[in-house]
C-alpha positions in Angstrom: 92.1 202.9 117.1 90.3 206.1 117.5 88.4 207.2 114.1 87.2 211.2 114.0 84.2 211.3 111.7 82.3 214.6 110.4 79.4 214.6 111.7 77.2 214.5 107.8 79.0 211.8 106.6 76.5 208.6 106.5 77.2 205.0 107.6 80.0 205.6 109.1 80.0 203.5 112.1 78.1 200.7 109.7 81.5 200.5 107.9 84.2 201.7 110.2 83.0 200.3 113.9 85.1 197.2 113.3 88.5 198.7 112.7 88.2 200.9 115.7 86.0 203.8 117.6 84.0 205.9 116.3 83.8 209.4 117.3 81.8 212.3 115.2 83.0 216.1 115.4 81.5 219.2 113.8 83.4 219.9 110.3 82.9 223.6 110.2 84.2 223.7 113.9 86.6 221.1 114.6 89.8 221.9 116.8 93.2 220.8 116.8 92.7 219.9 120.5 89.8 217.1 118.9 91.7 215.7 116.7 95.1 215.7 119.3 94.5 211.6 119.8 93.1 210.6 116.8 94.5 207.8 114.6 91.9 208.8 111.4 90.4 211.9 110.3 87.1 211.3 107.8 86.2 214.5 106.6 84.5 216.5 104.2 85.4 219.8 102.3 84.2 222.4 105.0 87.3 221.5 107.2 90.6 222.7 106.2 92.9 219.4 107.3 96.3 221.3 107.2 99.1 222.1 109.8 97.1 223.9 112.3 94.8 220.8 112.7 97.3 218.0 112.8 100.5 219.3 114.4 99.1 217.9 117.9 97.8 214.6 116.2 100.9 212.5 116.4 98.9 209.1 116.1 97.2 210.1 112.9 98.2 207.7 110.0 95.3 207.8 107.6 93.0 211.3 106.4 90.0 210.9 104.0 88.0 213.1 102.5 84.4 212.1 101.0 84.6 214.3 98.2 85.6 214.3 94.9 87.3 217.9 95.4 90.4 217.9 97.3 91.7 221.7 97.8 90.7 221.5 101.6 93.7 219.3 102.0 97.4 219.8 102.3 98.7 217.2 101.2 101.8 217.9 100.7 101.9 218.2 104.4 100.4 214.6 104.6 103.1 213.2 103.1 105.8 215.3 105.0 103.9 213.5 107.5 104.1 210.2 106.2 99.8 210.4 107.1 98.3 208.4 103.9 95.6 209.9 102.3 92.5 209.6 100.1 89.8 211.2 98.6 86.1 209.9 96.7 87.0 210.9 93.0 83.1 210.1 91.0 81.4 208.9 94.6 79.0 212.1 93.8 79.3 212.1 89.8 75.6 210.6 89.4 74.3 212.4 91.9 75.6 215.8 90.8 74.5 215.0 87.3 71.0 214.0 88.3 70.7 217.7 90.4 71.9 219.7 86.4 69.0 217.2 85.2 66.6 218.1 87.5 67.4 221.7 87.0 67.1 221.7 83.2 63.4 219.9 83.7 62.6 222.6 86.0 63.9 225.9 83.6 61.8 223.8 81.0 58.7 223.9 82.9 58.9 227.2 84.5 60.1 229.2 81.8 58.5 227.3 79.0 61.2 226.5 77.3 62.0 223.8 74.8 65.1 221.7 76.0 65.9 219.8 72.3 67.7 221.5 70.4 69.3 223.4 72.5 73.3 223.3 73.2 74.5 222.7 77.1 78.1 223.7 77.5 79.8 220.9 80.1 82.6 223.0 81.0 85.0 220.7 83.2 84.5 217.0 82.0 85.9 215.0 84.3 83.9 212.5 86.5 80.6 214.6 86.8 81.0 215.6 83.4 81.1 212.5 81.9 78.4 211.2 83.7 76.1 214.4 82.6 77.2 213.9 79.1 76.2 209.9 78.9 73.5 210.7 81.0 71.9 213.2 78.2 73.1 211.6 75.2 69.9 210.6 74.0 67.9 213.7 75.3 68.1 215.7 72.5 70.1 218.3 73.6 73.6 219.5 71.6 76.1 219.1 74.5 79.4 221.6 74.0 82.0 220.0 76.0 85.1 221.9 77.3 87.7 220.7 79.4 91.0 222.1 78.4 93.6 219.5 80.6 91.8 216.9 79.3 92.3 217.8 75.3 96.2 218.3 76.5 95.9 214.7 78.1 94.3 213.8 74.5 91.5 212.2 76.5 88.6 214.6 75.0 88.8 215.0 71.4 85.8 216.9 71.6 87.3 220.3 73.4 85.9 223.5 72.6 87.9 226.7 73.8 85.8 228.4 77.2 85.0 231.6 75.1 83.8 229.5 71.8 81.7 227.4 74.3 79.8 229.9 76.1 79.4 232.2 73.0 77.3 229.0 71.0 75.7 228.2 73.8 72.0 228.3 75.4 72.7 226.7 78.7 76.1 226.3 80.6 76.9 223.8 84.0 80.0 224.0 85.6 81.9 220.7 86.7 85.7 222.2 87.7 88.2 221.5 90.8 89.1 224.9 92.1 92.4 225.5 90.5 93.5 228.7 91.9 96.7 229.9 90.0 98.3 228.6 86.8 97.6 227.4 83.4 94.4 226.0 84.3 93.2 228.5 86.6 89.7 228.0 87.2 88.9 230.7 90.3 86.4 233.3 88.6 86.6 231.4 85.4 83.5 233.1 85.0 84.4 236.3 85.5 82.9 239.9 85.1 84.5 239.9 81.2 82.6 236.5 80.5 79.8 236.9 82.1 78.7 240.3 80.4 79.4 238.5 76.7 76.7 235.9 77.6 74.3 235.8 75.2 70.8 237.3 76.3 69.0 235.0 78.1 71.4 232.5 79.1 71.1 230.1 81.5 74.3 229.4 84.0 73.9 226.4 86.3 77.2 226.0 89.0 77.6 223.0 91.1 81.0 222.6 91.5 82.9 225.6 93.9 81.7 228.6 94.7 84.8 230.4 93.7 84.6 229.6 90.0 82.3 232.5 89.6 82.7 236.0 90.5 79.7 236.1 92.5 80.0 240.1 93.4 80.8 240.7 89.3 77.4 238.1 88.6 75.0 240.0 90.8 76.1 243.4 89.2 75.3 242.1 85.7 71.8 241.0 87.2 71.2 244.2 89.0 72.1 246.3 85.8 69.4 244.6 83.6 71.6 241.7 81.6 69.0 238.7 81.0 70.7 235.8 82.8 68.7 233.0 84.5 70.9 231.3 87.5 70.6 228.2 89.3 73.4 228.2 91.8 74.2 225.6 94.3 77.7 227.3 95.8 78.8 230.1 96.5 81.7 232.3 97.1 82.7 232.7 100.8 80.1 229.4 102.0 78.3 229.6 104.7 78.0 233.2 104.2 77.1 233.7 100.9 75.8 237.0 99.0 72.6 236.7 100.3 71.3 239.3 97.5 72.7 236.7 94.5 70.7 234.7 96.0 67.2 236.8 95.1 68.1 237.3 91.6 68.7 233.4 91.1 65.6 231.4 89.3 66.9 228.1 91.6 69.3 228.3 94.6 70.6 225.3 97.5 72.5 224.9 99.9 76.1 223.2 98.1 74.0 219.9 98.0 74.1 218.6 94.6 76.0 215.6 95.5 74.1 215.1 98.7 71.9 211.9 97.7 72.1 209.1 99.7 73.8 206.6 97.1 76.4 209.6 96.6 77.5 210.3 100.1 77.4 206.5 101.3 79.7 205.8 98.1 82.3 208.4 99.7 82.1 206.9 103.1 82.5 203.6 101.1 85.6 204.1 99.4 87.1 205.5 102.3 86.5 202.4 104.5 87.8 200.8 101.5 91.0 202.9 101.3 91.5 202.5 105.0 90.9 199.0 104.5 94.0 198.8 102.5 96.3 200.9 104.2 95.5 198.4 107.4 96.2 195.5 105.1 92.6 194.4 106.1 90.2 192.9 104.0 87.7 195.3 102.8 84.5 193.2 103.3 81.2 196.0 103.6 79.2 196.4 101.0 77.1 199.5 100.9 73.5 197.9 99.5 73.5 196.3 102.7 73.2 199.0 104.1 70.7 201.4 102.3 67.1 201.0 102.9 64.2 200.8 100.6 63.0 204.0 98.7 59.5 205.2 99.0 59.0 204.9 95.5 60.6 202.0 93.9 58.1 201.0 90.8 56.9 202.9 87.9 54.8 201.8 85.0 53.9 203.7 81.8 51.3 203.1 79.3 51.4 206.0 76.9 53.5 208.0 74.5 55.7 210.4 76.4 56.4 214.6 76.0 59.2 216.3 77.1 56.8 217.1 79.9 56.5 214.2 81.3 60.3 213.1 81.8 60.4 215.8 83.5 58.1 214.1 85.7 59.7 211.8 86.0 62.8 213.1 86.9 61.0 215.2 89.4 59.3 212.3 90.8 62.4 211.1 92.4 63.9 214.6 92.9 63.1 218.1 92.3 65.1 220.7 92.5 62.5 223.2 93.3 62.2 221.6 97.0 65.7 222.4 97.6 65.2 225.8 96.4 61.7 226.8 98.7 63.7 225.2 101.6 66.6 227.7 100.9 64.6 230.9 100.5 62.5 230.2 103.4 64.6 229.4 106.0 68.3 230.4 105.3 67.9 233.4 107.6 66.7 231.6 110.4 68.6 228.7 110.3 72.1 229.3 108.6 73.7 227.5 105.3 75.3 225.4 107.6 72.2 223.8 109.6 70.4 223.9 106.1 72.9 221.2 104.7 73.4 219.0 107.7 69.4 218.9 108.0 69.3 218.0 104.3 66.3 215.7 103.9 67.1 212.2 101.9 67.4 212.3 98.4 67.8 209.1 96.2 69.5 208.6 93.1 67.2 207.6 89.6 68.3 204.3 89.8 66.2 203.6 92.7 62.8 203.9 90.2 62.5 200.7 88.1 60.3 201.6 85.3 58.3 199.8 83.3 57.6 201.4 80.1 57.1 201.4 76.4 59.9 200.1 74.2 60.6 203.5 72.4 61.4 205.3 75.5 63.6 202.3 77.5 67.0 204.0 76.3 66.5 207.3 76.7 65.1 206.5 80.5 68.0 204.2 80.5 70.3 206.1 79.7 69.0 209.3 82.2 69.5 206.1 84.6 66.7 204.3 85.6 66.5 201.2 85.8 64.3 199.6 83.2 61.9 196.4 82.7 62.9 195.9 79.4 58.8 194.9 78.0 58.3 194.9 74.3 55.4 197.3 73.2 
């Protein structure tokens, strides 16, 4: 059985070298010609798996995507196919989460501003937004959260209407599929309307798809004056993006918020998993046999703790602002693309076990490290 692989996606021969071979093929590039004898197609969301890629692949019986977003994928020609399919729903959710967190610590520091009391609209709670709303429960932040689909489903009882949201807000994240027609359209969801009724001074994080905000109709409200700060980690029309956004943005990367380690070996995971089950084999891989040891594994704390220094911690496992210099320095000369496959490791805050005062085990907890649960 012949398996086609992107070539970003980790531990792929790790978990899929015993149900066949393992071949790896540029995502952003890949030709119907390359996938002609394939039996599976692992991908990610740069390549668009539709009719133009498959009609010469008449062996292919399984496509999976390592992504939580599926809108690269026609699937409704998969089926016409009889080509099973699956996708990574939550494989990225902590990872994601931990890149807003890491973002928030970073506006706090930089900008000097206080992050309790302030309210963070989640807008799109679904796997990443859940995990950003447990995730900051006890952080002392007022979380807004607003997911329309989900009221409907009368799985968030919670909702707040978009426009209510974003008008009591300080701080906004985005955490939508791109829905581009209907009900729930969510394609310039931010749009040029919205965004010049944000309050003064607002801070607008995206890491889910590009095309949720206008990105043309942002950079005109920054170049007119309107006091927004932006941390953006998509863009419209990726890998070439509006370069000039870019320079009016506080924190900027490369569509790598759910690139750490833990997040894309989940993905490749749950694929050899689904795989596993459309083969009626035994799925028996496990992926912490397969990560290795962080640098940094042990933390111990002695003293009361500031707002200040969680942010240290948080940054001591990942900081946002590395993704950023990389970006700014070198996306001319190297390309969006080259920038993201070149992504160096990131780990996940459950990699740092911390030892540390009993008054600040749950919040640490709950941001999700792992904790030696000492009495003071």
């Amino acid at each position: 059985m012949k398996i086609l692989a992107d070539q970003n996606m980790p531990l792929v021969e790790e978990f899929f070298s015993s149900l066949g071979q393992v071949e790896r093929y540029d995502g952003r590039n890949v030709t119907a010609e390359q996938v002609k004898e394939a039996d599976v197609l692992l991908t990610r969301s740069i390549t668009k798996v539709n009719q133009n890629l498959l009609a010469q692949a008449h062996k292919m019986k399984f496509v999976g995507t390592a992504t939580i977003g599926v809108d690269h994928v026609d699937q409704a020609y998969l089926k016409e196919r009889d080509i099973a399919f699956s996708s990574a729903p939550g494989c990225n959710a902590i990872a994601v989460a931990e890149y807003v967190i890491s973002a928030l610590y970073a506006y706090s520091q930089d900008c000097n501003v206080e992050l309790r009391g302030k309210k963070l609209a989640i807008v799109g709670v679904g796997n990443i937004g859940r995990c950003l709303q447990q995730k900051l429960q006890h952080s002392g932040i007022e979380l807004i959260l607003c997911d329309p689909v989900r009221a409907q489903q009368g799985t968030l009882s919670e909702h707040v209407d978009i426009d209510a949201a974003l008008s009591e807000a300080d701080f906004v994240t985005f955490h939508v599929p791109l829905v581009k027609s209907g009900e729930h359209q969510t394609k310039h969801l931010l749009n040029e309307q919205r965004i010049k009724q944000l309050k003064t001074g607002m801070l607008v994080i995206n890491a889910s798809r590009g095309d949720v905000i206008d990105n043309q109709a942002l950079l005109r409200a920054k170049q007119a004056g309107q006091e927004l700060e932006l941390i953006l980690d998509v863009w419209e029309n990726e890998p070439t993006i509006l370069t000039e956004l870019m320079e009016v943005c506080l924190y900027t990367s490369v569509h790598i918020a759910g690139h750490t380690l833990e997040g894309k070996a989940r993905g490749t995971q749950m694929l050899y998993e689904a795989l596993c089950k459309t083969l009626g084999e035994t799925a028996n891989k496990q992926l912490d046999a397969f990560l290795p040891i962080p640098v940094v594994s042990q933390c111990q704390l002695n003293e009361t703790l500031s707002e200040t220094d969680y942010g240290r911690i948080v940054h001591l496992i990942y900081d946002i602002r590395r993704d950023n210099g990389l970006m700014r320095a070198n996306l001319e000369s190297q390309g969006f693309d080259v920038l993201r496959k070149q992504y160096p490791v990131r780990r996940e805050f459950s990699t740092l076990n911390i030892s540390a005062p009993h008054a600040h085990q749950v919040k640490l907890q709950q941001l999700g490290f792992r904790i030696e649960m000492n009495e003071e």
